[in-house]
Backbone as CSV, one residue per row, in Angstrom:
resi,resn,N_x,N_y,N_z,CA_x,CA_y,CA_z,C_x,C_y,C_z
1,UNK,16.771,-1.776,-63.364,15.868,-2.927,-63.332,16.683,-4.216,-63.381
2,UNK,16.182,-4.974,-62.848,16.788,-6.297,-62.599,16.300,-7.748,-62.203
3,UNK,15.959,-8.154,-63.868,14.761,-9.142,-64.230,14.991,-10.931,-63.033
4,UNK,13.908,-11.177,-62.926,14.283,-12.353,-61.694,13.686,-13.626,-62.874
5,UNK,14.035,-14.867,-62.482,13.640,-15.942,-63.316,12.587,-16.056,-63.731
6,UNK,12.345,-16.698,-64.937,11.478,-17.258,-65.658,10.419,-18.206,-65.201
7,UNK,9.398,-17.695,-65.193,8.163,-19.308,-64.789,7.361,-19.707,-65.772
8,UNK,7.749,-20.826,-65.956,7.053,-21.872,-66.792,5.493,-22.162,-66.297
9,UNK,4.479,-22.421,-67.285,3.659,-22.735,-66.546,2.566,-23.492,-67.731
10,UNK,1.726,-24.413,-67.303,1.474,-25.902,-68.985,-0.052,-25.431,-68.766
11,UNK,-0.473,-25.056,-69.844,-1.897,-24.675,-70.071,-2.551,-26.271,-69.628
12,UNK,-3.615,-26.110,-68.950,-4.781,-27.250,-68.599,-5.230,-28.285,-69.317
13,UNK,-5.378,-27.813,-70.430,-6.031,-28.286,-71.363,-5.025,-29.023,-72.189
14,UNK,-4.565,-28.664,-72.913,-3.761,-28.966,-73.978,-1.666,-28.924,-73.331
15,UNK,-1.352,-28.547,-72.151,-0.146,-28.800,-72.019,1.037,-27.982,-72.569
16,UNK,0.160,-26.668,-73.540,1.081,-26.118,-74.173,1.939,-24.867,-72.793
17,UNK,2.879,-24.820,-73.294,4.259,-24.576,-72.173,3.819,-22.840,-72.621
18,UNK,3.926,-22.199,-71.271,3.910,-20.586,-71.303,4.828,-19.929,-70.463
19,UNK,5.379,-18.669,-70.858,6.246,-18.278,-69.862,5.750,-17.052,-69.066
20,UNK,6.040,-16.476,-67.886,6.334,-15.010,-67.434,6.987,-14.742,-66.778
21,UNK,7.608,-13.560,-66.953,8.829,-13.091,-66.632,9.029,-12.711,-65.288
22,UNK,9.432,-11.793,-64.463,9.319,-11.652,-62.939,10.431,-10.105,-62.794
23,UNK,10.699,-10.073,-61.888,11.270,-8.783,-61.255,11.849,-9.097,-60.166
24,UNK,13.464,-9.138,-59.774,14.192,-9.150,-58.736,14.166,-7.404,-58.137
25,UNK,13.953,-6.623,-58.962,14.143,-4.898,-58.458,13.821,-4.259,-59.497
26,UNK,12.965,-3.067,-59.408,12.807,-2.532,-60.523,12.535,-0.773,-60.062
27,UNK,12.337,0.281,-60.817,11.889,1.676,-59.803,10.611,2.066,-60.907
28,UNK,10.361,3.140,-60.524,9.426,4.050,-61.148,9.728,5.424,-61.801
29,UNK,10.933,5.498,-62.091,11.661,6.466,-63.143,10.701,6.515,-64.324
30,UNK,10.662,7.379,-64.412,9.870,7.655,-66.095,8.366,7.156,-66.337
31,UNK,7.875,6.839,-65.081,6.471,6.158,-64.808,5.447,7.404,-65.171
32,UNK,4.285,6.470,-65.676,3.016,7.330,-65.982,2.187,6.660,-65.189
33,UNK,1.722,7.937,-64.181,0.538,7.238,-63.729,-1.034,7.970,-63.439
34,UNK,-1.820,7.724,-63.359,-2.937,7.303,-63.453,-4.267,7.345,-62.541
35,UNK,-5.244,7.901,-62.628,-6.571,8.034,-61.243,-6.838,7.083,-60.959
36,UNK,-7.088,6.285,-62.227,-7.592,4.592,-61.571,-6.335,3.856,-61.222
37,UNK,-5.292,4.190,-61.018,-4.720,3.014,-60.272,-3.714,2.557,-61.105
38,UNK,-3.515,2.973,-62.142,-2.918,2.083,-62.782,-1.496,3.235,-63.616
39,UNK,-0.854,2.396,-63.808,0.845,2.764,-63.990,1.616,1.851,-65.362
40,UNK,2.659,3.042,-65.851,3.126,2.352,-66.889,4.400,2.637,-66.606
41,UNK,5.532,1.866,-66.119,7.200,2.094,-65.672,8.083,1.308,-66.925
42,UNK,8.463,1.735,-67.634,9.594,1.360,-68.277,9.964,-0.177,-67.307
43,UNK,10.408,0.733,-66.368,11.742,-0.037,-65.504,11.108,-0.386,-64.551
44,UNK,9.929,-1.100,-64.364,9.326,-1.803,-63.652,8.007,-2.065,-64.490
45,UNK,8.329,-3.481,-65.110,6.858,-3.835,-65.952,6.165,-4.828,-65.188
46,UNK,5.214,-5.047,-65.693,4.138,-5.371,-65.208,3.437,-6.767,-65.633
47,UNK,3.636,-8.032,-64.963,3.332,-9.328,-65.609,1.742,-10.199,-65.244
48,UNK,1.252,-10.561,-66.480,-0.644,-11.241,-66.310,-0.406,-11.620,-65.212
49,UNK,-1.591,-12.272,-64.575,-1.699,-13.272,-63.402,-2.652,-14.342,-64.152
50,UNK,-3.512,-14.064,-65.031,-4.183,-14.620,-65.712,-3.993,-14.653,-67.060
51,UNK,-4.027,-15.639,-68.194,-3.739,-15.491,-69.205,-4.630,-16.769,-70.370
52,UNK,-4.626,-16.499,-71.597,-4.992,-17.542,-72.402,-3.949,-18.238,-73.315
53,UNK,-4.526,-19.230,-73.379,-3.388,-20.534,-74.381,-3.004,-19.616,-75.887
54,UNK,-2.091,-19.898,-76.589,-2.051,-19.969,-77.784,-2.549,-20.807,-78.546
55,UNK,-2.597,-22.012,-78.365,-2.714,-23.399,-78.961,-4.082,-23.298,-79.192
56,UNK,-4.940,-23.670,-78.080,-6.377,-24.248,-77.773,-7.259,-22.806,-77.195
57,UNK,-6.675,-21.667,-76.638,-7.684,-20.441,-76.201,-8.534,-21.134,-74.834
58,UNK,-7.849,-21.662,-74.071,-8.105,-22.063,-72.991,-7.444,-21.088,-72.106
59,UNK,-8.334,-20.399,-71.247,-7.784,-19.070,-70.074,-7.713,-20.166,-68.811
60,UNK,-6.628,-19.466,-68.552,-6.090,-20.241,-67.106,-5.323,-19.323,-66.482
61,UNK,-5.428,-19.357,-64.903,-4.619,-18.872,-63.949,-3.190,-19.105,-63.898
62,UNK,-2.247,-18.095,-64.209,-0.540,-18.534,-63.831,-0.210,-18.807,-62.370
63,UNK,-0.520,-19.336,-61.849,-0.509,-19.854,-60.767,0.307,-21.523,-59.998
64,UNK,0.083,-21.524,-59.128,0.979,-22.915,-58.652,0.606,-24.105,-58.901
65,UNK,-0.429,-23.986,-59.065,-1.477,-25.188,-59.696,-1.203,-25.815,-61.328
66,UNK,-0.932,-24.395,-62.060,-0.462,-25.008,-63.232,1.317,-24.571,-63.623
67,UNK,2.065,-24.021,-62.551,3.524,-24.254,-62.693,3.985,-25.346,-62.699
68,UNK,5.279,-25.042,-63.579,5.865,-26.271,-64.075,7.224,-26.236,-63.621
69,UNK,8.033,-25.002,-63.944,8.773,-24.926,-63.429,9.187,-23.505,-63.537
70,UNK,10.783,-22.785,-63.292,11.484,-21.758,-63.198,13.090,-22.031,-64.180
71,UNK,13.036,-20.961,-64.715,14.643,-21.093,-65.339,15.628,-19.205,-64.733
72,UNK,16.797,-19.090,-65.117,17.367,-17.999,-64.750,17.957,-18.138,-65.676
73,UNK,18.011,-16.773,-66.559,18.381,-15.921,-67.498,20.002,-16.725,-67.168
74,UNK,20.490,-17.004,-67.981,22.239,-17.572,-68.561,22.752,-18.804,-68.195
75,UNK,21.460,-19.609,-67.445,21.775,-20.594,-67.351,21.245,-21.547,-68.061
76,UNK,22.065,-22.993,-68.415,21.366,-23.786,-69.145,20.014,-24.904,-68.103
77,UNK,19.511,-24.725,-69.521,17.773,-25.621,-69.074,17.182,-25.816,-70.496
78,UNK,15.933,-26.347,-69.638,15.161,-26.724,-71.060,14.692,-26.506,-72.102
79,UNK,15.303,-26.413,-73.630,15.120,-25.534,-74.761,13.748,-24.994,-74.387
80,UNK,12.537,-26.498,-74.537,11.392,-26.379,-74.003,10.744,-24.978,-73.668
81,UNK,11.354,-24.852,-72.634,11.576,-23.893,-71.855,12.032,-22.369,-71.795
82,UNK,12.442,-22.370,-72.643,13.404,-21.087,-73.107,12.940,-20.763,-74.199
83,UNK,12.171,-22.021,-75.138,11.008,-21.057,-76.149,9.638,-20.970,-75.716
84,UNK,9.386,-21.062,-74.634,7.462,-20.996,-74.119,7.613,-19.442,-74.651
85,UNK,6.470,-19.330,-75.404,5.517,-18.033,-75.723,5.319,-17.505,-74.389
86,UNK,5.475,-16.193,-74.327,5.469,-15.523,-73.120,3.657,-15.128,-73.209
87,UNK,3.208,-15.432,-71.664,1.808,-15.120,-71.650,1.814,-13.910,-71.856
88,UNK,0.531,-14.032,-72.428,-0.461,-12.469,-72.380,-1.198,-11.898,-71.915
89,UNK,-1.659,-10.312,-71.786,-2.882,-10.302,-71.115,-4.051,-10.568,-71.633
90,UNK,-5.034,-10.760,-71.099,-6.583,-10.625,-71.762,-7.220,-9.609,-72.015
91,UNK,-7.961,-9.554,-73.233,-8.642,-8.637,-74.090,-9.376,-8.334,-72.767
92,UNK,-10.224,-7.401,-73.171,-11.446,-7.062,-72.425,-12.701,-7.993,-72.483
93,UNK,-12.627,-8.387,-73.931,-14.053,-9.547,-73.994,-13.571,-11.120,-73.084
94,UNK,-12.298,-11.438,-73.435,-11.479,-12.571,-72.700,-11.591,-12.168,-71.234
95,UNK,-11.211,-11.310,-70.587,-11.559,-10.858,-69.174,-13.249,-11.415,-68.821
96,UNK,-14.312,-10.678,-69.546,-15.614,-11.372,-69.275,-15.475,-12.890,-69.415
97,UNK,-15.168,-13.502,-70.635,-15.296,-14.663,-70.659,-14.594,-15.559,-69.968
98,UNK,-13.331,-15.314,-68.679,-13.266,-15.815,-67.275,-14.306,-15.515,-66.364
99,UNK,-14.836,-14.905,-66.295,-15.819,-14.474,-65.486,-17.160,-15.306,-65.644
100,UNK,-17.478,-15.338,-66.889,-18.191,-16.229,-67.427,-18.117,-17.662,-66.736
101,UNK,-17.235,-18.181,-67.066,-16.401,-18.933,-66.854,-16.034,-19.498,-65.225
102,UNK,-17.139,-18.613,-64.282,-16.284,-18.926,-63.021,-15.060,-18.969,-62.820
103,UNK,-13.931,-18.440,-63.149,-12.487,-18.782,-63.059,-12.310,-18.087,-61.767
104,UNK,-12.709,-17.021,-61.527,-12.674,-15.872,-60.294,-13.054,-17.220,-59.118
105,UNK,-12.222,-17.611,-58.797,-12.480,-18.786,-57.582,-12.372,-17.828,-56.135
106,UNK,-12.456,-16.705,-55.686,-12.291,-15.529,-54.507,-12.664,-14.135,-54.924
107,UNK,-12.817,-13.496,-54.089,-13.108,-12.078,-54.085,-11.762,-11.359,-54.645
108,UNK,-10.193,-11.716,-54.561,-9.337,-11.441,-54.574,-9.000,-11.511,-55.668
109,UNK,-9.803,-12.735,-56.543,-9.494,-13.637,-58.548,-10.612,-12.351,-58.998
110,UNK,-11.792,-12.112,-58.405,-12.847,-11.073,-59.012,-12.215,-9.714,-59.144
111,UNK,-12.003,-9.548,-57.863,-11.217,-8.230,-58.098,-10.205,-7.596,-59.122
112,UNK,-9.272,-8.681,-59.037,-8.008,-8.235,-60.110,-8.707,-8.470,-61.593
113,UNK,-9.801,-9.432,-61.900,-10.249,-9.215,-63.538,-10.930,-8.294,-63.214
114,UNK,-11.955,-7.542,-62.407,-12.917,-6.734,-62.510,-11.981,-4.992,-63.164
115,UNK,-10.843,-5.162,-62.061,-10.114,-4.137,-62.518,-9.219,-4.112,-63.192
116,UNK,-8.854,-5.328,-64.039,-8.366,-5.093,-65.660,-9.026,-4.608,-66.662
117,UNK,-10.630,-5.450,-66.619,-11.314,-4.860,-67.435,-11.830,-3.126,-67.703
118,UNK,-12.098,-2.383,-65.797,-11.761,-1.292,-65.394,-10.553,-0.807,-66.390
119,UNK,-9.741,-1.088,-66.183,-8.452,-0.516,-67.322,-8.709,-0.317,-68.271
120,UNK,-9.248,-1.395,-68.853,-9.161,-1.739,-70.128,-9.949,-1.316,-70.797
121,UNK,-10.802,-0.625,-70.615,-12.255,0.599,-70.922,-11.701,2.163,-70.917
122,UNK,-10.702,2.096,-70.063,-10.004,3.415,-69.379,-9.156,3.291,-70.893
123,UNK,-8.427,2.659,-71.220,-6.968,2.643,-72.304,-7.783,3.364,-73.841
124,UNK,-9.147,3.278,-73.665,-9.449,4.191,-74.646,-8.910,5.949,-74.924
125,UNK,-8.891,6.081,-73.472,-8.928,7.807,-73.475,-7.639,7.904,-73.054
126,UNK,-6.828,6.443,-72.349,-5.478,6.575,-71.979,-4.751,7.070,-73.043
127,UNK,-4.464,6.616,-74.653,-3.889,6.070,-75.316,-4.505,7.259,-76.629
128,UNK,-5.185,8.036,-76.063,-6.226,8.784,-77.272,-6.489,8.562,-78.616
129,UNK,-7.029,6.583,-78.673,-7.836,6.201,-79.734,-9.311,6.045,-79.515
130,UNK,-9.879,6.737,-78.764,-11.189,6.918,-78.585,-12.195,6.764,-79.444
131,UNK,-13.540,5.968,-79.514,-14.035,6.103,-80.664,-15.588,5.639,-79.968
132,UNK,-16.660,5.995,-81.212,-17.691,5.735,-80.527,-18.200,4.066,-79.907
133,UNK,-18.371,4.243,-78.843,-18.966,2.583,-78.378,-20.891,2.793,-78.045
134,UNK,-20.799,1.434,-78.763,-22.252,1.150,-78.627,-22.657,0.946,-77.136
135,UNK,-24.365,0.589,-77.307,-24.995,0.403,-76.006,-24.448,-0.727,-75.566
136,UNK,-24.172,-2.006,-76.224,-24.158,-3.018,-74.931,-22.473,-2.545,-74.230
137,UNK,-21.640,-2.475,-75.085,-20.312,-2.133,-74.488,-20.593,-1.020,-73.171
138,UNK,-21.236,0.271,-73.353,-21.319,1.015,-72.144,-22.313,0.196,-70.796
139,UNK,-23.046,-0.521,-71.500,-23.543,-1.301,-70.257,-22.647,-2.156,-69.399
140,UNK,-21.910,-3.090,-70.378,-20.609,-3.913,-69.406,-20.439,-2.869,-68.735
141,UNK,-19.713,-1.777,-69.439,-18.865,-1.039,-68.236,-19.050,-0.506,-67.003
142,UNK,-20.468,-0.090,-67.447,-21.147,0.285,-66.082,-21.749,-0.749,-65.117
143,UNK,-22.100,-2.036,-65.770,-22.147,-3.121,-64.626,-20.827,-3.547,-63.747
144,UNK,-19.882,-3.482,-64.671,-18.624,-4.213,-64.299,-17.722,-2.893,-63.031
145,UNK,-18.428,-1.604,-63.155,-17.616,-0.534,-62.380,-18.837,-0.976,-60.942
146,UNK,-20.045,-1.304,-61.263,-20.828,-1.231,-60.100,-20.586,-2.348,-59.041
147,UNK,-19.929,-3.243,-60.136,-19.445,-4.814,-59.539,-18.302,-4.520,-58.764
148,UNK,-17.426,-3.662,-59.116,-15.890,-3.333,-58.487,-16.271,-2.521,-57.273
149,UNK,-17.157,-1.684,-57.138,-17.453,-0.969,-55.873,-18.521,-1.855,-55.271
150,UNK,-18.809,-2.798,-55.315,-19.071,-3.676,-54.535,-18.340,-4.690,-54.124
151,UNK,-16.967,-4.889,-54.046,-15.645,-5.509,-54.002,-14.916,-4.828,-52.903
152,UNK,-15.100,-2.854,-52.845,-14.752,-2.560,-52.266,-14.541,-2.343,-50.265
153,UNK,-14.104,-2.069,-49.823,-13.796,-2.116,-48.153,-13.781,-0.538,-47.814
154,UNK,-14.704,-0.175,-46.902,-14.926,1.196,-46.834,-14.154,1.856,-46.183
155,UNK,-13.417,0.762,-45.185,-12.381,0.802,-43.969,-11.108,1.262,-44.648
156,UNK,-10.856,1.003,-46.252,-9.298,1.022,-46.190,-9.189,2.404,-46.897
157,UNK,-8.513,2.960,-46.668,-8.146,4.599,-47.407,-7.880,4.286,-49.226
158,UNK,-7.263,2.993,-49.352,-7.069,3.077,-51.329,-8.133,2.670,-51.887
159,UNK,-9.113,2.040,-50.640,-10.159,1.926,-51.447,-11.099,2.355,-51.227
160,UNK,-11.027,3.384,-50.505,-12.016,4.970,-50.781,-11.391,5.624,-52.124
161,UNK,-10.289,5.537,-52.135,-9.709,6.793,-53.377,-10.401,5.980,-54.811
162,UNK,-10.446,4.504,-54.904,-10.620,3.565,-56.190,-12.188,3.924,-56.251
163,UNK,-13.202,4.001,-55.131,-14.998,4.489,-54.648,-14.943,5.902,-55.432
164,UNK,-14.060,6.692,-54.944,-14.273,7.966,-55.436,-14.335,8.406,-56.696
165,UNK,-13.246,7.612,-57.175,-12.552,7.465,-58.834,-14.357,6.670,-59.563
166,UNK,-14.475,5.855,-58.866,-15.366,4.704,-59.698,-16.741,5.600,-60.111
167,UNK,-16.612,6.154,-59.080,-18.088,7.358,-59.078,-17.829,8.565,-60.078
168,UNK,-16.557,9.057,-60.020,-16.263,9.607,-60.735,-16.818,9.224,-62.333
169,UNK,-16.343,8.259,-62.811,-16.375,7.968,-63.722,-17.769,7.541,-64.347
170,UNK,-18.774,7.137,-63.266,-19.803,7.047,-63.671,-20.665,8.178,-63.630
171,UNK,-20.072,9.429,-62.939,-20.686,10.951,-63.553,-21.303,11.180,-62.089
172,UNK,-21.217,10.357,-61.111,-21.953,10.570,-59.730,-21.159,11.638,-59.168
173,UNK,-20.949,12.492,-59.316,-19.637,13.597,-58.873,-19.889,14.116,-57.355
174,UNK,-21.395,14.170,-56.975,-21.440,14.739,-55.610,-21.238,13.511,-55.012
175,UNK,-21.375,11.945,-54.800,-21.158,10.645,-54.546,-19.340,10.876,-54.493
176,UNK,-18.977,11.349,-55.560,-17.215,11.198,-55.666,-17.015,11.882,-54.246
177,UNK,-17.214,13.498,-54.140,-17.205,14.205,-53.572,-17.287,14.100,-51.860
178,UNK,-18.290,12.914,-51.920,-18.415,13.098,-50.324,-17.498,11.951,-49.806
179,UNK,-17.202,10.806,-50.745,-16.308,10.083,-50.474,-14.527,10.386,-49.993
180,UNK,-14.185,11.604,-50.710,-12.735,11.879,-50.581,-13.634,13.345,-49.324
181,UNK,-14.028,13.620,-49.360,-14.475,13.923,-47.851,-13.720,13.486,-47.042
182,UNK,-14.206,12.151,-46.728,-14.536,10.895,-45.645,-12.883,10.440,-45.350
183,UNK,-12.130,10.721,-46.301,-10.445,10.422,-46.235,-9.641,11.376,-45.798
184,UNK,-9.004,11.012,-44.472,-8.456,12.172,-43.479,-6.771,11.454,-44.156
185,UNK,-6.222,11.949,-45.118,-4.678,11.421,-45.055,-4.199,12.015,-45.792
186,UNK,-3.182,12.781,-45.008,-2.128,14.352,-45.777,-1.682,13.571,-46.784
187,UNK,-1.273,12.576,-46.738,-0.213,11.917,-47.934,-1.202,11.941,-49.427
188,UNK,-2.587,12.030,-49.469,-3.075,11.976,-50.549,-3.689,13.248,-50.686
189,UNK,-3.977,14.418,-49.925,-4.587,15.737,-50.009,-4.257,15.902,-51.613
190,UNK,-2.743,15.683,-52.296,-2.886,16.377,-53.253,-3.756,15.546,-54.626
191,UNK,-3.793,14.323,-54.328,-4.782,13.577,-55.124,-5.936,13.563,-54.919
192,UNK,-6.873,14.207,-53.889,-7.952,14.227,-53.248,-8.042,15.920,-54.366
193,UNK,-7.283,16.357,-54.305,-7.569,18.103,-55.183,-7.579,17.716,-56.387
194,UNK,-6.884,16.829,-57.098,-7.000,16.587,-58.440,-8.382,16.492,-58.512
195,UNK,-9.138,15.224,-57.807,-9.867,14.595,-58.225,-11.127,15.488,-58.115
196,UNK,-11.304,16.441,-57.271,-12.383,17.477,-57.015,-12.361,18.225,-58.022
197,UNK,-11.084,18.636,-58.132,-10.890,19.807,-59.610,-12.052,19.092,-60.548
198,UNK,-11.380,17.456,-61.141,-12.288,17.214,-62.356,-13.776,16.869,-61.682
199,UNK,-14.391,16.856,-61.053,-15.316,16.610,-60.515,-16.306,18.346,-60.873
200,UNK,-15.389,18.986,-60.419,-16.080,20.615,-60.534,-16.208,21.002,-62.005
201,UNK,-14.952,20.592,-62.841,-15.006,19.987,-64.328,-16.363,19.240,-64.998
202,UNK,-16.748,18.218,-64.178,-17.592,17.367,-64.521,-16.816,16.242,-65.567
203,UNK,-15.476,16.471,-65.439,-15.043,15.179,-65.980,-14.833,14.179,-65.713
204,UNK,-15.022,13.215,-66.183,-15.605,11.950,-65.899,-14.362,10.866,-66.092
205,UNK,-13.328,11.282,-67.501,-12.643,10.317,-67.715,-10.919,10.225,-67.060
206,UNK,-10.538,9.097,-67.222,-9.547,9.072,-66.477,-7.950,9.969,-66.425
207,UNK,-7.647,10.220,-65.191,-6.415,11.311,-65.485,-5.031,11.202,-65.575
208,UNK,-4.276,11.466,-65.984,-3.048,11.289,-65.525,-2.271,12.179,-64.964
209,UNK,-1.958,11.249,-63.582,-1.277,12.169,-62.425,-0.121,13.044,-62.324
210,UNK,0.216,14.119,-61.541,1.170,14.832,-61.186,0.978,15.546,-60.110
211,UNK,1.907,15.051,-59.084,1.547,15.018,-57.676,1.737,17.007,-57.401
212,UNK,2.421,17.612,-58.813,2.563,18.990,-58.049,1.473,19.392,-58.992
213,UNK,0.578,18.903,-59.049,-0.721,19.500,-59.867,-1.748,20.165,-59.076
């Protein structure tokens, strides 16, 4: 792995200085991954696009709009700079409350919170601290999965596999079923068998992959 410069970037509101980190090269050695999509690499991590203040709890986009600047690891620059609090991600309730919020300015800003929060419902059973959730929490989830497959493009093959998964998860299993149907591509046959297996299972929650499974 082989970390690329630093971006600065000044919360909206209040000016307070944030950092995130970047990636010149990184691999997928020792990676865990995942039905919904999602991956955990040592040696290739993974940085917000969206984040909230420390200071004031003002959520803002890391973006060009509020960059400030860039530094590289051993060179001198602005203390400033070199102590910004590294952003974070957003909770799951912070995810709604951009949303709330209009922050999702595109289909492209909706998408990527729709499917953090997607995650972030998933990291229950990822992480096996599972515990009981009330009614309104299973309602988000199931609005917010119905919202993401309505995001989706029927045309593209990953996002038939994300349709299939989404159905999955909401227990629609013959819906899963006819979807990875509909996907003619050797390169995923063996993820198309996973996903039937748990389907014939009737399991619902999310898996973690192994392509000789």
């Amino acid at each position: 792995m082989l970390p690329g410069p630093n971006y600065i970037y000044k919360c909206p509101n209040c000016e307070t200085l944030v950092s995130k980190g970047s990636l010149m090269s990184g691999n997928t050695i020792g990676a865990d991954f995942y039905s919904d999509g999602s991956f955990f690499a040592p040696m290739m991590p993974v940085f917000p696009q969206i984040t909230i203040c420390h200071d004031c709890d003002t959520i803002f986009w890391l973006n060009e709009t509020n960059e400030t600047g860039m530094w590289h690891w051993g060179e001198k620059t602005n203390p400033a700079w070199e102590n910004a609090v590294y952003a974070r991600f957003l909770s799951i309730e912070e995810y709604f409350s951009a949303l709330e919020m209009n922050l999702a300015n595109n289909k492209a800003d909706e998408f990527y919170i729709r499917q953090q929060i997607w995650w972030g419902f998933n990291n229950a059973h990822r992480y096996k601290n599972e515990s009981n959730t009330d009614a309104s929490e299973n309602i988000l989830w199931t609005v917010n999965i119905h919202k993401l497959l309505g995001l989706l493009d029927s045309s593209n093959n990953n996002d038939l596999i994300m349709k299939a998964e989404l159905h999955r998860n909401l227990g629609n299993f013959d819906t899963c079923l006819q979807v990875l149907d509909s996907i003619v591509n050797p390169e995923v046959e063996w993820l198309k068998n996973i996903m039937i297996k748990a389907c014939k299972a009737k399991n619902r929650k999310v898996i973690q992959l192994k392509q000789n499974t």
